[in-house]
PDB file of N, H, CA, C and O in Angstrom:
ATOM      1  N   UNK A   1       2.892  -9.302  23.267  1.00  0.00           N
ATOM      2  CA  UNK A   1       2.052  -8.796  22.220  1.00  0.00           C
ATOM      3  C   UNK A   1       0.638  -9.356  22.348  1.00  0.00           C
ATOM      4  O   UNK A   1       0.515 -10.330  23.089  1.00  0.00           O
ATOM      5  N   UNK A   2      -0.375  -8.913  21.774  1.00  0.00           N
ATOM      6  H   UNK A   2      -0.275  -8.121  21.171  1.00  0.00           H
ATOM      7  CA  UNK A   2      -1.770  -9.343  21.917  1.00  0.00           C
ATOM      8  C   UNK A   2      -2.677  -9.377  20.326  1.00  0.00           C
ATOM      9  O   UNK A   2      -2.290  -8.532  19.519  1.00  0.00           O
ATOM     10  N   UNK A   3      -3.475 -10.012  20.010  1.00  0.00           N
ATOM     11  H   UNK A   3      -3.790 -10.698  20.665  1.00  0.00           H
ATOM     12  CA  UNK A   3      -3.868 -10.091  18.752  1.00  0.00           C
ATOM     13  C   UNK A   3      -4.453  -9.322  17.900  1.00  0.00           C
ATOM     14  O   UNK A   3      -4.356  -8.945  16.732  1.00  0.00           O
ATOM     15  N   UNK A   4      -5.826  -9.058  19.885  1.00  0.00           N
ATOM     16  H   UNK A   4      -5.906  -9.364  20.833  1.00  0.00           H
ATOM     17  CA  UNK A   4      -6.751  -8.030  19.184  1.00  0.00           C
ATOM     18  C   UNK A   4      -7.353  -7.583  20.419  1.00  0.00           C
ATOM     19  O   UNK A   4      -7.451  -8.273  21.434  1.00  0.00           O
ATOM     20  N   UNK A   5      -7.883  -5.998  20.234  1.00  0.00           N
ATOM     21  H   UNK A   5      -7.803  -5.437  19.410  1.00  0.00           H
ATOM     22  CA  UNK A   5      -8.510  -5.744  21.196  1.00  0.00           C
ATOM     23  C   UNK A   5      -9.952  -5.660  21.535  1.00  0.00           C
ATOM     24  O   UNK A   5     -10.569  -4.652  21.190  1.00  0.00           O
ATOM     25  N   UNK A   6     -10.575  -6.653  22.200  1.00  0.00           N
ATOM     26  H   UNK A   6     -10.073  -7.472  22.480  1.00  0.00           H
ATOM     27  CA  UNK A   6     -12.248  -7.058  22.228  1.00  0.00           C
ATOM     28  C   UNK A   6     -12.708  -6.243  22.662  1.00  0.00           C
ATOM     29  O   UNK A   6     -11.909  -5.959  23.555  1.00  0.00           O
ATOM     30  N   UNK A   7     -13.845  -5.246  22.747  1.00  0.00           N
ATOM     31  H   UNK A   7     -14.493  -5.477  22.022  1.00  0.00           H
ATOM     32  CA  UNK A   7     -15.136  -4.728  23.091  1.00  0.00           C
ATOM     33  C   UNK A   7     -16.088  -4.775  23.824  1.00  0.00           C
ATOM     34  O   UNK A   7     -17.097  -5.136  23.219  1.00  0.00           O
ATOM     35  N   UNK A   8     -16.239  -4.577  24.852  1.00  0.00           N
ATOM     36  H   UNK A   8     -15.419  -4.283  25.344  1.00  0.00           H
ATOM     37  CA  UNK A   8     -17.175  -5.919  25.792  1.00  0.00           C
ATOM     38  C   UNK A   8     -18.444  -4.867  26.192  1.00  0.00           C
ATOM     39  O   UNK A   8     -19.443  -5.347  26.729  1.00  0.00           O
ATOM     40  N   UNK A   9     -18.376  -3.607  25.948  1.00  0.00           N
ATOM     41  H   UNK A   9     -17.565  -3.217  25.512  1.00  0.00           H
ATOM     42  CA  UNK A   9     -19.377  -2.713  26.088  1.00  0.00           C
ATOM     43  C   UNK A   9     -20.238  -2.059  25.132  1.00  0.00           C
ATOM     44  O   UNK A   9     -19.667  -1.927  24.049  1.00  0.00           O
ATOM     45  N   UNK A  10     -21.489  -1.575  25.159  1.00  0.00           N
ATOM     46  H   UNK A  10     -21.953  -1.683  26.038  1.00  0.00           H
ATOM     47  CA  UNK A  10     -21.970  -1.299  24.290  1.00  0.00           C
ATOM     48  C   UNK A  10     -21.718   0.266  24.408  1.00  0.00           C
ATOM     49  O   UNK A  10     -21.455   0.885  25.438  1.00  0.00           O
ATOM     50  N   UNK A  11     -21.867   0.799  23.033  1.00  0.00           N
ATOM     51  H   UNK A  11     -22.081   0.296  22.196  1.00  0.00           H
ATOM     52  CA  UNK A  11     -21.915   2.226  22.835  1.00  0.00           C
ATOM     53  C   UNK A  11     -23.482   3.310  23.273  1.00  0.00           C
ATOM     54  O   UNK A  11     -24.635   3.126  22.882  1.00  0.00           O
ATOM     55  N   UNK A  12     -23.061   4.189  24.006  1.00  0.00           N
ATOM     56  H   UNK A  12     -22.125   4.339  24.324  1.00  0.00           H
ATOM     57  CA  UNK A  12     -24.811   4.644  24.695  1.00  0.00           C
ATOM     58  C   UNK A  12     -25.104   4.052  25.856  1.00  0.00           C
ATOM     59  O   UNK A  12     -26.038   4.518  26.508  1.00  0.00           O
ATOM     60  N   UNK A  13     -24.298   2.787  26.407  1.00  0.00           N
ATOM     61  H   UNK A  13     -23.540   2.408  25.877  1.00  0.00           H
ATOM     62  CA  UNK A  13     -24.571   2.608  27.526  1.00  0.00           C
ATOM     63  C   UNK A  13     -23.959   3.483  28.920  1.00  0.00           C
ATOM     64  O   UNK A  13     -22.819   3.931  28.799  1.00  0.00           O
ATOM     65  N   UNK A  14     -24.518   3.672  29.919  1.00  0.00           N
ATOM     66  H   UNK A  14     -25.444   3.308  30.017  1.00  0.00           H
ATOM     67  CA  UNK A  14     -23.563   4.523  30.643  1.00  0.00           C
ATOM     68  C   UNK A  14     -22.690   3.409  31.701  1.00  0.00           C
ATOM     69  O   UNK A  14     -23.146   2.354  32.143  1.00  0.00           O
ATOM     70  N   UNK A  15     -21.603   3.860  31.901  1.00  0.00           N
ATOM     71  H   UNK A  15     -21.233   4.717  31.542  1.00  0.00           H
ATOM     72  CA  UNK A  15     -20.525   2.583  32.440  1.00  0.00           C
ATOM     73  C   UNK A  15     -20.165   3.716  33.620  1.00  0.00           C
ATOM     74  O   UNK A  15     -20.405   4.907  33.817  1.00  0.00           O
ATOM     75  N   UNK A  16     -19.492   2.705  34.239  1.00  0.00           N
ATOM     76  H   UNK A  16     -19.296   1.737  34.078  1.00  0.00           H
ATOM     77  CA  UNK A  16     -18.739   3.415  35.614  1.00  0.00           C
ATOM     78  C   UNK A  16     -17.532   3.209  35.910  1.00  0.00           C
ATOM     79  O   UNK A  16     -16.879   2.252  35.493  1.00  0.00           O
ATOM     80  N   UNK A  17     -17.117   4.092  36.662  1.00  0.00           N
ATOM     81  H   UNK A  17     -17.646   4.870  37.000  1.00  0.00           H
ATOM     82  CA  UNK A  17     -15.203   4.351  36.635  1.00  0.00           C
ATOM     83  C   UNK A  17     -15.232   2.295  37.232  1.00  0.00           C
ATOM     84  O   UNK A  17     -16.014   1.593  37.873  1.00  0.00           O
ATOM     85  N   UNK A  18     -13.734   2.064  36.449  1.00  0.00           N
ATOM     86  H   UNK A  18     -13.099   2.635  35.929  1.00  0.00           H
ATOM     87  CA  UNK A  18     -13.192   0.786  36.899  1.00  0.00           C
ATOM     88  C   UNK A  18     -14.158  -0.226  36.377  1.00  0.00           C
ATOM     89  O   UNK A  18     -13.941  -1.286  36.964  1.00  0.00           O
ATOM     90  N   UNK A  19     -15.554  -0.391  35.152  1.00  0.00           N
ATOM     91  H   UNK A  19     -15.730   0.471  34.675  1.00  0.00           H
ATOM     92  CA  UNK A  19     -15.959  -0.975  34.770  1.00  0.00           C
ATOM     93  C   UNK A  19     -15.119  -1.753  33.372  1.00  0.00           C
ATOM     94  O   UNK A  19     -14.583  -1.182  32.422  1.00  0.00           O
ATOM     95  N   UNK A  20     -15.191  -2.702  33.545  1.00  0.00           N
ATOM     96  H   UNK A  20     -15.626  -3.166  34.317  1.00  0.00           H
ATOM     97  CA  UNK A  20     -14.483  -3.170  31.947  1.00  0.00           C
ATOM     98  C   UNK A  20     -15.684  -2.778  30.803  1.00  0.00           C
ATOM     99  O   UNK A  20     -16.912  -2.829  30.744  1.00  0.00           O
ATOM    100  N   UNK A  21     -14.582  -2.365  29.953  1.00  0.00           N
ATOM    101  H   UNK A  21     -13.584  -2.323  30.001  1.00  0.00           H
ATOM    102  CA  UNK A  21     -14.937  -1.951  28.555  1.00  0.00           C
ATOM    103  C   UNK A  21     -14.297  -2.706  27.470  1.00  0.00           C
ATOM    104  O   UNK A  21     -14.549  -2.414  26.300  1.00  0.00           O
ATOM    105  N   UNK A  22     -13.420  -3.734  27.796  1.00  0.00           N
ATOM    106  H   UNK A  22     -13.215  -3.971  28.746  1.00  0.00           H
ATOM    107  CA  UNK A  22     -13.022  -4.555  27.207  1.00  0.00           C
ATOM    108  C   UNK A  22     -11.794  -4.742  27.635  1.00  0.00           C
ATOM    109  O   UNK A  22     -11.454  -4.223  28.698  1.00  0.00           O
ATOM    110  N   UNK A  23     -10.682  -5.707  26.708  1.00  0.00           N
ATOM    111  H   UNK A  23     -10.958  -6.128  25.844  1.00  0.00           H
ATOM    112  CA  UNK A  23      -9.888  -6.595  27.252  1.00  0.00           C
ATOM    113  C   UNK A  23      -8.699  -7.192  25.591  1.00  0.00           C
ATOM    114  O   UNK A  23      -8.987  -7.529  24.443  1.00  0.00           O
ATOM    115  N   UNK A  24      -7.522  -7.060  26.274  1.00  0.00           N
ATOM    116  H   UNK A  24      -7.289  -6.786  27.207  1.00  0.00           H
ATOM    117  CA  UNK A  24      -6.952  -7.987  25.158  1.00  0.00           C
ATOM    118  C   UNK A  24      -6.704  -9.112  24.790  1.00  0.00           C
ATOM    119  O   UNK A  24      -6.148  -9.860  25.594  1.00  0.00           O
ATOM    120  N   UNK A  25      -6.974  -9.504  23.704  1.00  0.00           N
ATOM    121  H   UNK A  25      -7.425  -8.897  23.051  1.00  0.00           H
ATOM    122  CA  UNK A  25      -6.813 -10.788  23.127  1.00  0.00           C
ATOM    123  C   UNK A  25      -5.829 -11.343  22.928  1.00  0.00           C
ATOM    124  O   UNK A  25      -5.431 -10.985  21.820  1.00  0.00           O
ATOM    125  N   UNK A  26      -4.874 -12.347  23.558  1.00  0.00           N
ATOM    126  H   UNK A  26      -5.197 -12.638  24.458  1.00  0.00           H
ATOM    127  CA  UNK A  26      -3.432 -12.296  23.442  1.00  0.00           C
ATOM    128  C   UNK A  26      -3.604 -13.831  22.126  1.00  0.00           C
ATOM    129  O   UNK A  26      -4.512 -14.648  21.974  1.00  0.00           O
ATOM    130  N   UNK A  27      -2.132 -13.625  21.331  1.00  0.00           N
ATOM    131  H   UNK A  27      -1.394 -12.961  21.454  1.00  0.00           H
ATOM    132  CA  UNK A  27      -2.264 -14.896  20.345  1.00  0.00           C
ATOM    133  C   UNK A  27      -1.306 -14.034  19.138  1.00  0.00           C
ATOM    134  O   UNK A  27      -0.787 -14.755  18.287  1.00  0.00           O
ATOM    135  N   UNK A  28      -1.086 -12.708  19.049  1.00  0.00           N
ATOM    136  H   UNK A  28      -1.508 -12.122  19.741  1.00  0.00           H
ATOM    137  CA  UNK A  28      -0.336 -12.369  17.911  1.00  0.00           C
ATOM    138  C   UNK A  28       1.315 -12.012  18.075  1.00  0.00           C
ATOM    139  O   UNK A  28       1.861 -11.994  19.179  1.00  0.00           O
ATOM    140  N   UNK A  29       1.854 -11.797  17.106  1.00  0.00           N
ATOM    141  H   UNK A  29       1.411 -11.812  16.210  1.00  0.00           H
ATOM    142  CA  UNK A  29       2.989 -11.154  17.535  1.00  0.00           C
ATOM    143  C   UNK A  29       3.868 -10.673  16.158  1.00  0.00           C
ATOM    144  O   UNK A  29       3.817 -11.027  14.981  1.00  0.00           O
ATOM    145  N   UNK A  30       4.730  -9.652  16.925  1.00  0.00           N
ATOM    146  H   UNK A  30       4.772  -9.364  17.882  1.00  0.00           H
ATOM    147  CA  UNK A  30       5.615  -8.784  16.307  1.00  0.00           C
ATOM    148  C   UNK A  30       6.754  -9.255  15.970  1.00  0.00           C
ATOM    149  O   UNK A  30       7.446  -9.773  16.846  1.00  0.00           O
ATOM    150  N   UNK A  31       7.138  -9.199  14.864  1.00  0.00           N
ATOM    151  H   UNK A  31       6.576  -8.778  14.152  1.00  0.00           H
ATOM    152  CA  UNK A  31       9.099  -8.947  14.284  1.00  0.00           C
ATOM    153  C   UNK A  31       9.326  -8.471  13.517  1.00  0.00           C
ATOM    154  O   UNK A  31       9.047  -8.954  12.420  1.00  0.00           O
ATOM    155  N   UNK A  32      10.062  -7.058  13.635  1.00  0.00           N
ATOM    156  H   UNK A  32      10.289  -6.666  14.526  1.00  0.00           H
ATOM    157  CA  UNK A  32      10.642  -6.235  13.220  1.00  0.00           C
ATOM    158  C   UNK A  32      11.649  -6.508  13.105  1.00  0.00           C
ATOM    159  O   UNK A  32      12.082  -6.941  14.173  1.00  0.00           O
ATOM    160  N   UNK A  33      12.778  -6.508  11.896  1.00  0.00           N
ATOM    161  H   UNK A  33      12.426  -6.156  11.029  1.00  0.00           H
ATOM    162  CA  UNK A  33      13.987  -6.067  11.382  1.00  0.00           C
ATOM    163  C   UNK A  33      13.794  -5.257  10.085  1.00  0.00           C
ATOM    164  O   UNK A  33      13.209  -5.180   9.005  1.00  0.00           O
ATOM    165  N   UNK A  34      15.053  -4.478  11.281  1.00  0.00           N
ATOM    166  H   UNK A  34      15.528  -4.541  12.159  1.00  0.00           H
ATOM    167  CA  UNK A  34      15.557  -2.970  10.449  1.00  0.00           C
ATOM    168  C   UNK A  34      16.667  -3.408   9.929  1.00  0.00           C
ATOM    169  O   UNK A  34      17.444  -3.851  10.775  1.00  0.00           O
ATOM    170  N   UNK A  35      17.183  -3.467   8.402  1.00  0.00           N
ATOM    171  H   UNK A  35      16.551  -3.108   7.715  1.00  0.00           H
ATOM    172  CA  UNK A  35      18.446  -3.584   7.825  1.00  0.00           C
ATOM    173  C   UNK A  35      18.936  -2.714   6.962  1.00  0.00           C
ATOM    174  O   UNK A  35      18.064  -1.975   6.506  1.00  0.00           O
ATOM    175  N   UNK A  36      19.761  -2.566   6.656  1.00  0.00           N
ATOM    176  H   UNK A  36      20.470  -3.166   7.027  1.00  0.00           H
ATOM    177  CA  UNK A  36      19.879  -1.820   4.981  1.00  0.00           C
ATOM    178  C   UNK A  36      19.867  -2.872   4.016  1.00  0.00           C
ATOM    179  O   UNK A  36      20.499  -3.927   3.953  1.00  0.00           O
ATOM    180  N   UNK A  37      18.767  -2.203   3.072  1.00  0.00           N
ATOM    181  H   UNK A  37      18.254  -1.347   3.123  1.00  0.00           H
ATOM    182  CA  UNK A  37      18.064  -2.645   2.476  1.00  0.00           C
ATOM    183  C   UNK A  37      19.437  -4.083   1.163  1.00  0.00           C
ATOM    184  O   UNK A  37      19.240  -5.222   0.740  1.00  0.00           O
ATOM    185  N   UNK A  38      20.206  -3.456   1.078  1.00  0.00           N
ATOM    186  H   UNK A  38      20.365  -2.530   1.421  1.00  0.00           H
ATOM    187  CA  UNK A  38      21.368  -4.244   0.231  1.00  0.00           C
ATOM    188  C   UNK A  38      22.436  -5.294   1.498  1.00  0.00           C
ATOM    189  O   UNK A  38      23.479  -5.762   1.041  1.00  0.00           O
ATOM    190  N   UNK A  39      22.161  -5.530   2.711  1.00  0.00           N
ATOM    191  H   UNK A  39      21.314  -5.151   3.083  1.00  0.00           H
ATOM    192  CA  UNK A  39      22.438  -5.849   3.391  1.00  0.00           C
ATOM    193  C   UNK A  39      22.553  -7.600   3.355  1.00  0.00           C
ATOM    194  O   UNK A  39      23.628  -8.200   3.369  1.00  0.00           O
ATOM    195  N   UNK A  40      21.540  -8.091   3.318  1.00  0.00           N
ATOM    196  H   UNK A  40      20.667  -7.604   3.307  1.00  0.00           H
ATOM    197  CA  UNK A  40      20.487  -9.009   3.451  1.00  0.00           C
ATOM    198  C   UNK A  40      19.277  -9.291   2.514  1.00  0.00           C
ATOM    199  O   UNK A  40      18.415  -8.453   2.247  1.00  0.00           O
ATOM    200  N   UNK A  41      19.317 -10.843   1.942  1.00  0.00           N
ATOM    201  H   UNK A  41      20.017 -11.524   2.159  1.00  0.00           H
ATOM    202  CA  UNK A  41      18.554 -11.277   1.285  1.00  0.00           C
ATOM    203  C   UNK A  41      17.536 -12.408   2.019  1.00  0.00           C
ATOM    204  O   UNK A  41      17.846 -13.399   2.679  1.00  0.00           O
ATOM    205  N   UNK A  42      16.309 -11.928   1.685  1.00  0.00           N
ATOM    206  H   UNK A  42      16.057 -11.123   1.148  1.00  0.00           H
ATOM    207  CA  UNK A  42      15.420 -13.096   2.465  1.00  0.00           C
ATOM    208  C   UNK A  42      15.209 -14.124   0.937  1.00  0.00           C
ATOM    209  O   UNK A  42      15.106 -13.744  -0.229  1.00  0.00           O
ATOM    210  N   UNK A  43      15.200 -15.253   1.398  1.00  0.00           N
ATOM    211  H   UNK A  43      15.284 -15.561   2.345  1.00  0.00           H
ATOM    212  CA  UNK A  43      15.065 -16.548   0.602  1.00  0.00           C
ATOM    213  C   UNK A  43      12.980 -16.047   0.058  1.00  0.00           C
ATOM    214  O   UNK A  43      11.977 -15.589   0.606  1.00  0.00           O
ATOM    215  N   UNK A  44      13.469 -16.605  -1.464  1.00  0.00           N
ATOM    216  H   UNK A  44      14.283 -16.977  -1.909  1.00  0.00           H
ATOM    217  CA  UNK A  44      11.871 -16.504  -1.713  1.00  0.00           C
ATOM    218  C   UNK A  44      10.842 -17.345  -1.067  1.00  0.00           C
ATOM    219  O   UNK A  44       9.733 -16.909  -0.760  1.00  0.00           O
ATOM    220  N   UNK A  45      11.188 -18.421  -0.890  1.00  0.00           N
ATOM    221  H   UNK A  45      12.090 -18.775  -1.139  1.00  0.00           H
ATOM    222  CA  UNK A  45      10.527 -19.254  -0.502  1.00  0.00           C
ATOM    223  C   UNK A  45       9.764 -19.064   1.093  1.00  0.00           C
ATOM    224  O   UNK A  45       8.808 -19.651   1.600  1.00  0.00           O
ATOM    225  N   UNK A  46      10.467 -18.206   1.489  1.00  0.00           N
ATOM    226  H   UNK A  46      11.244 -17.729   1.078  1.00  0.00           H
ATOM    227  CA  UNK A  46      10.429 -17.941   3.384  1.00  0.00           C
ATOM    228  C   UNK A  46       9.102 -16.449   2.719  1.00  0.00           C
ATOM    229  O   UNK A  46       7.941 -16.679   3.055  1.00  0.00           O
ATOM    230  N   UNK A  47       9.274 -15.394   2.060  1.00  0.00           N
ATOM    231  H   UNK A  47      10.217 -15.207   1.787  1.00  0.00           H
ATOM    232  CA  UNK A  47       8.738 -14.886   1.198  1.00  0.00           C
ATOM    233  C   UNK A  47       7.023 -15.059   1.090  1.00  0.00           C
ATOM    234  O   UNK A  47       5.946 -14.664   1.538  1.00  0.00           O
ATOM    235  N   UNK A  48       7.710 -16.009   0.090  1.00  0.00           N
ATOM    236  H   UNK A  48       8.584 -16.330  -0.273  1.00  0.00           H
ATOM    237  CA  UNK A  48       6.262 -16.924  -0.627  1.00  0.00           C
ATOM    238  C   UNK A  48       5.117 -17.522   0.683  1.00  0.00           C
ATOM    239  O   UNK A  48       3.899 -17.373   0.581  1.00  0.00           O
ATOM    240  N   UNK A  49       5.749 -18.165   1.817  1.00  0.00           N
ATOM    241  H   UNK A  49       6.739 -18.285   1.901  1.00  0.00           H
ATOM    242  CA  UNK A  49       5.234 -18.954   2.705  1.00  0.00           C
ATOM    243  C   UNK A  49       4.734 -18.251   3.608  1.00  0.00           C
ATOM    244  O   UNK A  49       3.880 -18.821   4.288  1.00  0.00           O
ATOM    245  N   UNK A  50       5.148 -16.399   4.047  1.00  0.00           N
ATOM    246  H   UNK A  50       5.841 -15.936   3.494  1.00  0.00           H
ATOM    247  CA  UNK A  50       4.780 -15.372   4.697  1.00  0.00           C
ATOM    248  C   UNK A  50       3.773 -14.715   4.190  1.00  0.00           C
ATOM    249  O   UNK A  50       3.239 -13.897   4.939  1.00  0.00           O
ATOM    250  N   UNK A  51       3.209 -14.882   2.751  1.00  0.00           N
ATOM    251  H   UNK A  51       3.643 -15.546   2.143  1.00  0.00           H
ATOM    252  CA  UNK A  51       2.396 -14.018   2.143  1.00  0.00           C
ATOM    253  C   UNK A  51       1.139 -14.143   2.552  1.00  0.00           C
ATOM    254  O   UNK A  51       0.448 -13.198   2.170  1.00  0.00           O
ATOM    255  N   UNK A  52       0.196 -15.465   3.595  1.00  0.00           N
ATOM    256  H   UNK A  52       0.758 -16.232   3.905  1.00  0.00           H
ATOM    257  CA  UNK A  52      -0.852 -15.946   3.891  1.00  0.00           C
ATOM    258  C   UNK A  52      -0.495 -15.189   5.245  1.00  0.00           C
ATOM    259  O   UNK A  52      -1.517 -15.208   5.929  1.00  0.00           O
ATOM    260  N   UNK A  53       0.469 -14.571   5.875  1.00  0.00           N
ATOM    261  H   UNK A  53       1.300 -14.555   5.319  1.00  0.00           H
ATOM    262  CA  UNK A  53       0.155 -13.694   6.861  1.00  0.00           C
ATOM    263  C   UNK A  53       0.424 -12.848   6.195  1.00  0.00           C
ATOM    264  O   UNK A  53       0.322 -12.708   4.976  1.00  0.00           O
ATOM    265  N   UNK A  54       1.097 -11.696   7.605  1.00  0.00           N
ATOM    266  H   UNK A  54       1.180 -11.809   8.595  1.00  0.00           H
ATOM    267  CA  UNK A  54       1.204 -10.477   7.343  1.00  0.00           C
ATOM    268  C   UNK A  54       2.853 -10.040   7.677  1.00  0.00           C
ATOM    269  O   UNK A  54       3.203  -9.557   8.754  1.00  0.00           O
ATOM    270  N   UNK A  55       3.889 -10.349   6.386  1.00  0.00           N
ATOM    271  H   UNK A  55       3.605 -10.741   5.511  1.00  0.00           H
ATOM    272  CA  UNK A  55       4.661 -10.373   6.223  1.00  0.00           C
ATOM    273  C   UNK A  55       4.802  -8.654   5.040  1.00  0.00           C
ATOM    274  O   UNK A  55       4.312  -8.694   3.912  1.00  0.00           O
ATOM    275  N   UNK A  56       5.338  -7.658   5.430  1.00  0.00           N
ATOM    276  H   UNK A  56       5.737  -7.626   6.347  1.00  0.00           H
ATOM    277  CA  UNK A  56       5.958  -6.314   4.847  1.00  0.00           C
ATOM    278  C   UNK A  56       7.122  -6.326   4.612  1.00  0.00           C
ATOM    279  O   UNK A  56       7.900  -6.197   5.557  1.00  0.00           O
ATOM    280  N   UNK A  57       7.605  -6.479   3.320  1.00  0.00           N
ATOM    281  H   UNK A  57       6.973  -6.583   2.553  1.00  0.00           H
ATOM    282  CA  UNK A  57       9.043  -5.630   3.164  1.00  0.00           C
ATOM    283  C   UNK A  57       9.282  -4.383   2.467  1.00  0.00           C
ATOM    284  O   UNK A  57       9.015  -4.212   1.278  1.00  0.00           O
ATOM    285  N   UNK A  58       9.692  -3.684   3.090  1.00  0.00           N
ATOM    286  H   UNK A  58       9.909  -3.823   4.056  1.00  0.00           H
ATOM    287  CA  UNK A  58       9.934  -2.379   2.884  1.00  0.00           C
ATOM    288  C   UNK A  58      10.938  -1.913   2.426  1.00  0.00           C
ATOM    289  O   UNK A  58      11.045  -0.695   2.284  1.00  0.00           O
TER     290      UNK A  58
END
């Protein structure tokens, strides 16, 4: 996974085939679980401590 994707060119400039236009930023990452929803309980606290990222429950 990668964090973010940087920019390294300007817009209006003219570039050439195989020139970098930018590059990824590696440092983030993914976890996905799929459950049914009555399946599984996440602890509040795990919850609470995810909310300063980017923690979704759906």
């Amino acid at each position: 996974m990668f964090g973010s994707i940087m920019n390294t060119f300007n817009p209006g400039i003219k570039i050439s085939k195989g020139q970098e236009m930018g590059y990824f930023a590696f440092g983030g990452s993914t976890i996905v679980m799929l459950v049914d929803k009555n399946l599984i309980k996440i602890d509040q606290d795990i919850i609470e401590n995810t909310k300063k990222k980017d923690l979704r429950l759906m």
